[in-house]
Every structure is written in structure tokens, then in C-alpha cells.
N, C-alpha and C positions, 0 to 999 in steps of 0.2 A: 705771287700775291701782288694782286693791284698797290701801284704806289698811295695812290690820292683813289678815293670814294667819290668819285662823280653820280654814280647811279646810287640804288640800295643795294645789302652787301648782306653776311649775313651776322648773325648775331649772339648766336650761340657758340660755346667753345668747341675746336673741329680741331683732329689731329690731322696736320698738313702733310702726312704722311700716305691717308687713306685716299681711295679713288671718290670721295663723298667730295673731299675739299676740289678736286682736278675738276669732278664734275661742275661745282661749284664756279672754279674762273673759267672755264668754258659757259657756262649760264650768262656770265657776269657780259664777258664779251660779245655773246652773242644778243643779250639785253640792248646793247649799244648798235651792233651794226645788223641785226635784222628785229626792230621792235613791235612786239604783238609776236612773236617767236610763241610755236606748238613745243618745245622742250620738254615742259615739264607734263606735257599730254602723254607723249611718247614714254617717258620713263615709268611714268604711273602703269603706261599697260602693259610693258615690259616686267613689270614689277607682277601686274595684276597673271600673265601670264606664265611667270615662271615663281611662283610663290616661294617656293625653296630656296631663292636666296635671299643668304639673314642679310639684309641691310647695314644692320649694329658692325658686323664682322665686315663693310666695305666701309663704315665710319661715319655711316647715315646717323644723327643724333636720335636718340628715342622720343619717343611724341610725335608731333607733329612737325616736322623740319619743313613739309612744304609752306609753312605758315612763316617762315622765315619773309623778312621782306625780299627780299634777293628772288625768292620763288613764288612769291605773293604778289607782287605788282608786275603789271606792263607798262614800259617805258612809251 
């Protein structure tokens, strides 16, 4: 977990135990040293292409998580 919020972060409650939070400070980092980053392109089609897996069960929040700022803005 980032010490200090330099960038946006995210904002809903996230078990830091799931691959959703890991994904999450990889985002975060990568927000910082390559910005306008395709991330969250790739994981949509990843997602889009393999349907069957549940999100919820990697600890994606239900809704809309990409609307988190974190995965919402480019830095």
C-alpha cells in the first residue's frame, strides 16, 4: 500500500488480500511512471474474452470499480 496518495487511489473498501487490490498498486504505479498507460484497456478485454471469470471471487468490487478514480483518470 502506497504510503502517501500522490495520484488518485481508489475508494471503495478492497480486501488487500485479493488479486483486485495487487492489481490496483500496480495501476497506481504504473499511473506515475508511464502516464496515459492502456491497463485498464487490456484487462477489460481480457475480461471481455474470458467471461467466466467471476471478478467478485478475484475481489473486483461489484458495480462499477473501473469508475474508481484510480482507474478513471490519466495522470
Amino acid at each position: 500500500m502506497p504510503d502517501r496518495q500522490d495520484c488518485p487511489w481508489i475508494t471503495l473498501p478492497t480486501d488487500q488480500l485479493r488479486i483486485y487490490f495487487n492489481m490496483c498498486i500496480i495501476k497506481y504505479f504504473l499511473n506515475i511512471i508511464s502516464p496515459g498507460n492502456d491497463m485498464l484497456d487490456k484487462m477489460l478485454a481480457l475480461f471481455a474474452e474470458y467471461p467466466e471469470v467471476d471478478l467478485g471471487a478475484l475481489g473486483f468490487p461489484s458495480g462499477s470499480w473501473q469508475d474508481e478514480p484510480l482507474w478513471s483518470t490519466q495522470r
